[in-house]
C-alpha positions in Angstrom: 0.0 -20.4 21.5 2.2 -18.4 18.8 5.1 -19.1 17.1 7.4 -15.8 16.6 10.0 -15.6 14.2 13.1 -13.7 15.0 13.6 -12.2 11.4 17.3 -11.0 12.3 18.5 -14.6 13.3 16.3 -16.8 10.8 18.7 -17.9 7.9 15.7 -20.0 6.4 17.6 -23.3 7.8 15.1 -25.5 6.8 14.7 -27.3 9.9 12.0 -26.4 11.3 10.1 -27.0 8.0 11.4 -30.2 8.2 9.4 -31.2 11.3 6.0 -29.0 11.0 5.4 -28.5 7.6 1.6 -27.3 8.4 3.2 -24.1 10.0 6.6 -23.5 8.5 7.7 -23.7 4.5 10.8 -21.7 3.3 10.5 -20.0 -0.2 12.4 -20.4 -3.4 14.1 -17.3 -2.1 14.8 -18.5 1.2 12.4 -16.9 3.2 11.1 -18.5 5.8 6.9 -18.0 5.9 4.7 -18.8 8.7 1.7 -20.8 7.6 -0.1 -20.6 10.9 0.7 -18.3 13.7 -1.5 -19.7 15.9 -1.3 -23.2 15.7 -3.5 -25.6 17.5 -1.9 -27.0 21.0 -2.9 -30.3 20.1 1.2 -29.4 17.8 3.2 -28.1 20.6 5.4 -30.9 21.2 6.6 -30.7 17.3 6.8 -27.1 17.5 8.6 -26.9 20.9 11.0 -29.5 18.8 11.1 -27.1 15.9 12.3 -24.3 18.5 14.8 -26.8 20.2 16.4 -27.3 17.0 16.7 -24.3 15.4 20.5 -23.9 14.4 20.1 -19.9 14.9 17.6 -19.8 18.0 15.5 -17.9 15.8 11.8 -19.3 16.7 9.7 -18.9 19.8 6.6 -19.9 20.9 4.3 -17.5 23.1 1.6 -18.3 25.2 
């Protein structure tokens, strides 16, 4: 599994952060950075909720 990052949509919302912290952190600048591409699966139900919610549809996940 990888999480891609749509860097034309991403407005560093926040949200996703909010719900996976191990993979997502936004900067002081308000960039958002991936911490872990490549996740372990054991996270896929957070991260398919950190897709869901995205406000800009921004984030995918890749098997």
């Amino acid at each position: 599994m990888r999480i891609v990052v749509d860097r034309g949509l991403c407005e560093a919302n926040a949200v996703c952060e909010g719900i996976a912290t191990e993979v997502f952190h936004v900067t002081d600048d308000d960039v958002l950075e991936l911490l872990d591409e490549t996740p372990p699966e054991a996270m896929r139900e957070r991260l398919e909720a950190a897709v869901l919610r995205c406000p800009r549809r921004a984030l995918s996940i890749v098997d």
